[in-house]
C-alpha positions in Angstrom: -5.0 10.9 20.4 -7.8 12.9 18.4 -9.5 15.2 20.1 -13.2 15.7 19.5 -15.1 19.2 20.1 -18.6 18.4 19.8 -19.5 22.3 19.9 -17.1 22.7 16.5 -19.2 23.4 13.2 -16.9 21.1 12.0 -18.5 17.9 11.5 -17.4 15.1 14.1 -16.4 12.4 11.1 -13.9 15.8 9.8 -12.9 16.7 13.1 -11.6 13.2 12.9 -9.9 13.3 9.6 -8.6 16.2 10.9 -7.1 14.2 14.0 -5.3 11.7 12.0 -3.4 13.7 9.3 -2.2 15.8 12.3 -0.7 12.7 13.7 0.7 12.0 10.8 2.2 15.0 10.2 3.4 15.2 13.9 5.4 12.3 13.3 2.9 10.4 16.1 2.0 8.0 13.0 4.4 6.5 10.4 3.7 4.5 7.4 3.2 1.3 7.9 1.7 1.7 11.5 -1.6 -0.1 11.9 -4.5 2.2 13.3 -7.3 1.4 15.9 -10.3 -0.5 14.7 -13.2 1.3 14.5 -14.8 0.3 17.5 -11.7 1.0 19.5 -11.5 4.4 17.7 -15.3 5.0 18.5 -15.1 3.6 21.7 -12.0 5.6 22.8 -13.5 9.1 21.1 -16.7 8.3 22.7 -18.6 8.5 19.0 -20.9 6.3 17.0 -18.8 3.7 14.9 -20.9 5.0 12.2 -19.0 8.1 12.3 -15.3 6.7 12.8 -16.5 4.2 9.8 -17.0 7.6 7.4 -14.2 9.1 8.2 -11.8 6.1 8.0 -13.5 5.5 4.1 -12.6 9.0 3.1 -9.3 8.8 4.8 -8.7 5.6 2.5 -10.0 7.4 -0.3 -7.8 10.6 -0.2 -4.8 7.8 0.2 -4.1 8.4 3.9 -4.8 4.9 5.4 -5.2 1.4 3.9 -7.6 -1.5 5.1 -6.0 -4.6 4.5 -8.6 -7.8 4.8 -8.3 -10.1 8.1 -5.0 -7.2 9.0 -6.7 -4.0 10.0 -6.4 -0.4 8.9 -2.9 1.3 8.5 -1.4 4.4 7.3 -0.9 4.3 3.5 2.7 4.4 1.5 2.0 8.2 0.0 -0.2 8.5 -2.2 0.1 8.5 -6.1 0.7 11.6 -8.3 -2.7 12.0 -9.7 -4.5 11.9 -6.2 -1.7 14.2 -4.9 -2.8 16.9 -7.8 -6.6 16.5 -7.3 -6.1 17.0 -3.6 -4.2 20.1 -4.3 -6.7 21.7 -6.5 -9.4 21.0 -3.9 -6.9 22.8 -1.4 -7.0 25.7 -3.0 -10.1 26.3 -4.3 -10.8 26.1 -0.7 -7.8 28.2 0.6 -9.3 30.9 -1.7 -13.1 30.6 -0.2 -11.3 31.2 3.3 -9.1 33.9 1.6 -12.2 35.9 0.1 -13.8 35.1 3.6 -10.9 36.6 5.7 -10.9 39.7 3.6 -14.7 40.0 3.4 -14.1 40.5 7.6 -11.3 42.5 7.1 -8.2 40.7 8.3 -5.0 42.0 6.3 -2.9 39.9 4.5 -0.2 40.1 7.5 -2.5 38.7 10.1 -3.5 35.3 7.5 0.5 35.2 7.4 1.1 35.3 10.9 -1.5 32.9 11.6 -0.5 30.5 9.0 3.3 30.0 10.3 1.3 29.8 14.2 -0.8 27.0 12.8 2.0 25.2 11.0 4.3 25.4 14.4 1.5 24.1 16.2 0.8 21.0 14.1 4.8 19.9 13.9 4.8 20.4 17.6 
């Protein structure tokens, strides 16, 4: 289940998005499989509804989950081409703010590598 770290800068509502495209990605949730509700979700997190509310909407918007009326909320077939390509941009306009970052503090190309393929074993485990 997600896991939220209410002393992370990260935003609750991200930590969240977070949560749920690790699951995915861990195989925990397939296409197709319908989510909690958002008061479950709240209610099982221990956060507002508000919250789980936001981050289900931008996790619909990116493509990631679908709320189907009177049905629920499920995870999404993948999502279309054009999404796919905006996302990507965003990604790495943002991978290169972290990149600038890292080297700003001084961390060599090696460590970013090393802690890359530790971050990617950690999220298929």
């Amino acid at each position: 289940m997600i896991k939220i770290n209410e002393r992370s800068e990260l935003p609750i509502y991200e930590q969240i998005i977070q949560g749920m495209k690790e699951l995915i990605l861990k195989g925990a949730l397939q296409q197709g499989d319908r989510l909690p509700s958002v008061r479950e979700l709240s209610a099982a997190v221990l956060v507002n509804p508000n919250t789980v509310g936001k981050a289900y909407q931008e996790l619909e918007r990116q493509g990631i989950i679908e709320t189907l009326r009177g049905k629920g909320t499920f995870v999404a077939k993948p999502s279309s081409p054009g999404m796919e390509k905006e996302r990507l941009e965003k990604f790495r306009s943002t991978f290169r703010q972290l990149l600038v970052e890292a080297a700003y503090l001084g961390i060599k190309a090696d460590q970013v590598k090393d802690w890359t393929e530790q971050f990617y074993k950690e999220i298929k485990e």
